[in-house]
C-alpha positions as CSV (number, residue, x, y, z in Angstrom):
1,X,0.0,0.0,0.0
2,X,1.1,3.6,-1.0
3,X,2.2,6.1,2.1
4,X,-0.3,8.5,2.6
5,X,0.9,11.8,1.7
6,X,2.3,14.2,4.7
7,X,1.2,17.8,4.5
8,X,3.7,20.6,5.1
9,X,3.0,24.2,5.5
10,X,6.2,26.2,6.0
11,X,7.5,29.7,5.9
12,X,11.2,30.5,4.5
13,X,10.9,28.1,2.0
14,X,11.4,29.3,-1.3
15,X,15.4,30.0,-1.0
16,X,18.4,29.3,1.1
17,X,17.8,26.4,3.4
18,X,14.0,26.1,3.4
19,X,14.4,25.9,-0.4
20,X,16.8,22.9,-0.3
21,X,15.3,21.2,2.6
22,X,11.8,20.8,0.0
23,X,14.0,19.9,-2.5
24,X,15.4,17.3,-0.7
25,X,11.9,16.2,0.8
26,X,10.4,16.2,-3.0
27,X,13.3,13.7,-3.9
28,X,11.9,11.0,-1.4
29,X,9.5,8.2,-1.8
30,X,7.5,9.6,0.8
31,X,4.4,11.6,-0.6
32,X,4.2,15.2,0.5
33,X,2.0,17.7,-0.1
34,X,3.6,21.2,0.5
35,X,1.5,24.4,1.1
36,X,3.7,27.3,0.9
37,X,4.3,31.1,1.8
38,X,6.3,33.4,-0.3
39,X,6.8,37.2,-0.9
40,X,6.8,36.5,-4.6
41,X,4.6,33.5,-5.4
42,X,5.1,33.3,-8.9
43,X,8.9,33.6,-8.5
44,X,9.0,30.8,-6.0
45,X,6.2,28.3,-7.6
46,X,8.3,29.0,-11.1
47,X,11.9,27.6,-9.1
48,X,10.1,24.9,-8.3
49,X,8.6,24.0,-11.2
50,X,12.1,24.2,-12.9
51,X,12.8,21.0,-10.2
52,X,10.5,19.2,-12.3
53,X,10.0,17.0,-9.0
54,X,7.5,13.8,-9.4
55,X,4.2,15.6,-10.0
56,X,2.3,12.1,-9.5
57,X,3.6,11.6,-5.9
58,X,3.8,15.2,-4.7
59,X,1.7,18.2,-4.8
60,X,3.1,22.1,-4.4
61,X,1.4,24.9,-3.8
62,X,2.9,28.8,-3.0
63,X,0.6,31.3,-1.5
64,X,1.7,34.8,-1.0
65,X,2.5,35.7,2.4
66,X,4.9,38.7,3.7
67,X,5.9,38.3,6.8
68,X,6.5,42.2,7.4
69,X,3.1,43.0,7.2
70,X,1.1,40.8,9.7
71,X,-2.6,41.3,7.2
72,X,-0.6,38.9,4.6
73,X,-0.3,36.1,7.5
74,X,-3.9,36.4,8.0
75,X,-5.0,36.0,4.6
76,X,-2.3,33.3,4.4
77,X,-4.1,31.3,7.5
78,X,-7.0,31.3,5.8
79,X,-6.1,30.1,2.2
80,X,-4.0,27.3,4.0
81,X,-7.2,26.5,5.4
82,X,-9.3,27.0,2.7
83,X,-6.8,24.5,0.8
84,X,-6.7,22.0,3.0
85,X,-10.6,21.7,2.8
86,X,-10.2,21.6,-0.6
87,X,-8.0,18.2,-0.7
88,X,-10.6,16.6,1.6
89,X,-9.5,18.0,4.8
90,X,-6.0,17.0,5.0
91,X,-4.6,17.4,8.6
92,X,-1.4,19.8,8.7
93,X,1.4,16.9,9.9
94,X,4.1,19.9,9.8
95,X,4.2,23.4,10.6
96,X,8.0,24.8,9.7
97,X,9.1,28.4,11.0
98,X,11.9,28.6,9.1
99,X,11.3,32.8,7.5
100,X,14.0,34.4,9.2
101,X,16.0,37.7,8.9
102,X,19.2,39.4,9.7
103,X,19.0,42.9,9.9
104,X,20.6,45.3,12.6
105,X,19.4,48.8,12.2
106,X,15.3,48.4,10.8
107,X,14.1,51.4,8.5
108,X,10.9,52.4,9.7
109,X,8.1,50.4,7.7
110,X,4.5,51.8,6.3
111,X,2.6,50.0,8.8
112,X,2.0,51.1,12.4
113,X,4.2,48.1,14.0
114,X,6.5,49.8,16.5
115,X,9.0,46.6,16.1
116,X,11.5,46.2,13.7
117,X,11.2,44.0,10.7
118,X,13.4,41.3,12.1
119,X,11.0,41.2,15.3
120,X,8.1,41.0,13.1
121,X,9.5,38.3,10.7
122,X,11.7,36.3,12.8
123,X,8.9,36.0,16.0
124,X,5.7,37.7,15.9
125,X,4.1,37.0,12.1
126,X,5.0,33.6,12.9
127,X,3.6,33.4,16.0
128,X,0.6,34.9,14.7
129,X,0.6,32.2,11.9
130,X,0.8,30.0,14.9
131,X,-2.1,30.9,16.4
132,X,-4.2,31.4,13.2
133,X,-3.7,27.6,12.1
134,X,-4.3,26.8,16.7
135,X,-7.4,24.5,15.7
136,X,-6.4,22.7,12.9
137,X,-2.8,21.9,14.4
138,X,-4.7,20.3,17.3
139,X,-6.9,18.6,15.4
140,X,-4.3,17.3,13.8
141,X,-1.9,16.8,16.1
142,X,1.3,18.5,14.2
143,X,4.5,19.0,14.9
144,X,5.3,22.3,15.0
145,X,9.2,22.8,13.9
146,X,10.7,26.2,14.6
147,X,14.4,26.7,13.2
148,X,16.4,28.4,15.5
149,X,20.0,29.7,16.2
150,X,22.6,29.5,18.4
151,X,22.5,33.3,18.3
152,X,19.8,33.0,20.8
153,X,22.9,32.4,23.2
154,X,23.6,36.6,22.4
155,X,21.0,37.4,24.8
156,X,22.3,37.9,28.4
157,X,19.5,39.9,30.0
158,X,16.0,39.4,28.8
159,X,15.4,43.1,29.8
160,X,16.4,44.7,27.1
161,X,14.4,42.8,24.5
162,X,11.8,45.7,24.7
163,X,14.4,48.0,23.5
164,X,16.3,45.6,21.0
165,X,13.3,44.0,19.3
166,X,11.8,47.8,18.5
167,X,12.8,49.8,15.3
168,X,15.8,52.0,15.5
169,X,17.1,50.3,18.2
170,X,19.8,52.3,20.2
171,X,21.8,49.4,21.9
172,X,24.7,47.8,20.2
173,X,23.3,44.3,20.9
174,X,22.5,41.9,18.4
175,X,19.0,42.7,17.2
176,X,19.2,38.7,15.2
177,X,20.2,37.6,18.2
178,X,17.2,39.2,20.8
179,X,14.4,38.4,17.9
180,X,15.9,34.4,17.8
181,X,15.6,34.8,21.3
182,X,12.1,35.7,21.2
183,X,11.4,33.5,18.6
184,X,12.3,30.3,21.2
185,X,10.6,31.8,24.0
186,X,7.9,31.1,21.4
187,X,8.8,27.9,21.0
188,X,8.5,27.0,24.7
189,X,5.2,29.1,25.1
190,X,4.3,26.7,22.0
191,X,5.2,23.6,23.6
192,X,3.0,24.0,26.8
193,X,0.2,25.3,25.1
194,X,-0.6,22.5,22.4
195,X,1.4,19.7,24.3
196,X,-1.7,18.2,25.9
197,X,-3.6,17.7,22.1
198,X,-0.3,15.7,21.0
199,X,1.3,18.2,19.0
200,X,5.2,18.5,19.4
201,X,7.1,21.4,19.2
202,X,11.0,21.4,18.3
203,X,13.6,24.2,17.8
204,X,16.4,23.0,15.3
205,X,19.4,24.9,14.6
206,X,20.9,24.1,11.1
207,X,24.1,25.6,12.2
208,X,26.4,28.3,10.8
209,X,25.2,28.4,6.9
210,X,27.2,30.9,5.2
211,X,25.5,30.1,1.7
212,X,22.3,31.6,2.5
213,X,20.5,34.8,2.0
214,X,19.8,35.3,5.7
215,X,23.3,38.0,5.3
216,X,21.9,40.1,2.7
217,X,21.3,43.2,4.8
218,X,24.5,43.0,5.9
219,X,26.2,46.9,5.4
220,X,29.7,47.3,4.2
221,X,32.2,47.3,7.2
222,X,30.0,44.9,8.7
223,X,30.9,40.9,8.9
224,X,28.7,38.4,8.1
225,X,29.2,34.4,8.6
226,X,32.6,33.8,7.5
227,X,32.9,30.7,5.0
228,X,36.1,29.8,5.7
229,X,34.9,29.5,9.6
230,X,35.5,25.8,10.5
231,X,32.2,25.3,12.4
232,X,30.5,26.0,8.7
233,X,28.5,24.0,6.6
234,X,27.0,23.8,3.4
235,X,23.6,25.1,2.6
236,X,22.5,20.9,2.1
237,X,24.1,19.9,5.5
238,X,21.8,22.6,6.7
239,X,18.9,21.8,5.4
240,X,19.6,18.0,7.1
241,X,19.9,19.4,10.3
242,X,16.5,20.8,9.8
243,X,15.1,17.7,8.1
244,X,16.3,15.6,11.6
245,X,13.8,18.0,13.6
246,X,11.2,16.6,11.5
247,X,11.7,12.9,11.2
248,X,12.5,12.4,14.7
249,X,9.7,10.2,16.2
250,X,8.1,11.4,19.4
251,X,9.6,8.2,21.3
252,X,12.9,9.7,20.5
253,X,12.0,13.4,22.2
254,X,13.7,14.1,25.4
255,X,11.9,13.5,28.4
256,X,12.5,16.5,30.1
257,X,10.0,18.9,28.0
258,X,12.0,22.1,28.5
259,X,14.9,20.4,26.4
260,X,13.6,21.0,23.0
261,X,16.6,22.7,21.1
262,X,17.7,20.2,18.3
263,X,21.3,21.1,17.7
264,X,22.6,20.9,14.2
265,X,25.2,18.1,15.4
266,X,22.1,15.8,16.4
267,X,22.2,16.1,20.5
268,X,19.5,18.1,22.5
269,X,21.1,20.6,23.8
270,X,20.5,21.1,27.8
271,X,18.4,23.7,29.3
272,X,21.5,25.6,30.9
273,X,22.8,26.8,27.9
274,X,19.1,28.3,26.6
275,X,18.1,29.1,30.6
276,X,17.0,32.3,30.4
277,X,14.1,31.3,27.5
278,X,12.4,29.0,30.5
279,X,11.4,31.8,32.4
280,X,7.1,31.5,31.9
281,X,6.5,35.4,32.5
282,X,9.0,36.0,30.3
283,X,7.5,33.7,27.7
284,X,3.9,35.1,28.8
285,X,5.2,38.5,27.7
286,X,6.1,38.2,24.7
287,X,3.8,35.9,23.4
288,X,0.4,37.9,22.8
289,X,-2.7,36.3,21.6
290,X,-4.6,36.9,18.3
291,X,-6.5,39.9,19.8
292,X,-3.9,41.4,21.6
293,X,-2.1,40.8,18.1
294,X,-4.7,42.6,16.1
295,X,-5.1,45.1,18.0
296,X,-1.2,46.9,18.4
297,X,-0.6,45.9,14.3
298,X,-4.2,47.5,12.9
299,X,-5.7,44.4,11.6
300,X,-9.1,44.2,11.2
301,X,-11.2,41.5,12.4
């Protein structure tokens, strides 16, 4: 008998190491169906088209979704959804954060978001996202994979995310590494919330990926990954790491919930070296619900 197909909704997937990591995915036996956000949909579905992957076994679909403006997430949700009811209901088996960006000093946007585009990208769109798809995840009982960094490590004092998570920010801190931060205390606020309905949330790192576009903002004078750096890899070993995250069977999971980081050598890393991200008012903070949400960004209801 066939395998039934696995459905995958992801964001960050139509370059870098979300690009590969479908590639790679489309080359398997194993049928997926992949329901994807992009800034430029027709860019994105025409790469890969040019694959020319097994059209018989898998199915590919790009929606358009910017993460920068939170209204596209919404109408995002809802197409996913409408999508899946298309195909008969199809559960959503994965959920991949994988957007990310890199960007130190935000340009104020035209939207009334107070946080920078990195914020809004790397944690709150996504989180939103999160939140939008809630019912069907449950229902479904998805694993939720968020890819991560061991940037998060940057963050030394979680009172100044308010100021380095903002536009302009003034401090000389990392703002990648305060909105990766963010982005896992997202990942643990994740992980208690939808744990008792069976869905399983992992943070992945893919390690330090010099090959993607995540560096594009960065301003002459400033350094970027260096790939000549021994701890680098190649965009493919990357996209491996993240492709362990979601193949490893919940059997395998740690016991200890709070040890969810997946590192990009294959060990879980322990909750000491990600310690500050445990703190539950912390994660409370700076993980608002849809209203909340709506409500500081303008969207309408």
């Amino acid at each position: 008998m066939a395998n039934a197909a696995k459905t995958i909704v992801a964001t960050g997937a139509t370059s870098g190491l979300g690009f590969e990591l479908v590639k790679q995915l489309l080359a398997q036996p194993q049928p997926y169906k992949f329901i994807l956000g992009a800034r430029d949909a027709p860019r994105a579905q025409a790469a890969y088209d040019a694959l020319q992957y097994d059209g018989a076994r898998h199915s590919l679909t790009v929606l358009p979704l910017e993460l920068a403006d939170l209204a596209t997430v919404k109408a995002f949700a809802r197409q996913v959804l409408q999508k899946l009811r298309q195909d008969g209901d199809d559960p959503i088996d994965y959920l991949l954060l994988n957007a990310a960006m890199a960007r130190q000093d935000d340009a104020p946007g035209p939207g009334p978001s107070r946080w920078s585009d990195s914020y809004l990208v790397n944690h709150l769109s996504q989180h939103y996202l999160t939140h939008l798809l809630r019912p069907k995840l449950e229902a479904s009982g998805s694993r939720i994979v968020v890819v991560s960094s061991g940037a998060i490590r940057g963050v030394t004092d979680t009172s100044h995310l308010d100021e380095d998570n903002k536009r302009h920010p003034t401090s000389e801190r990392s703002v990648y590494s305060a909105t990766k931060f963010t982005q896992l205390l997202g990942a643990h606020w994740w992980r208690r919330a939808l744990q008792p309905t069976g869905c399983t949330v992992v943070a992945v790192s893919p390690g330090m990926i010099p090959g993607t576009g995540l560096p594009r903002y960065v301003k002459p004078g400033q350094q970027g990954p260096d790939p000549k750096h021994p701890d680098a890899k190649d965009v493919p070993t990357g996209a491996r790491s993240i492709l362990a995250a979601l193949a490893v069977r919940d059997g395998d999971l740690p016991t200890d919930p709070d040890r969810l980081f997946l590192t990009s050598w294959g060990e879980w890393w322990p909750t000491d070296v990600y310690g500050l991200s445990l703190d539950r008012e912390v994660q409370d903070k700076w993980c608002p619900g849809v209203e909340q949400i709506e409500r500081e960004e303008g969207i309408s209801a």
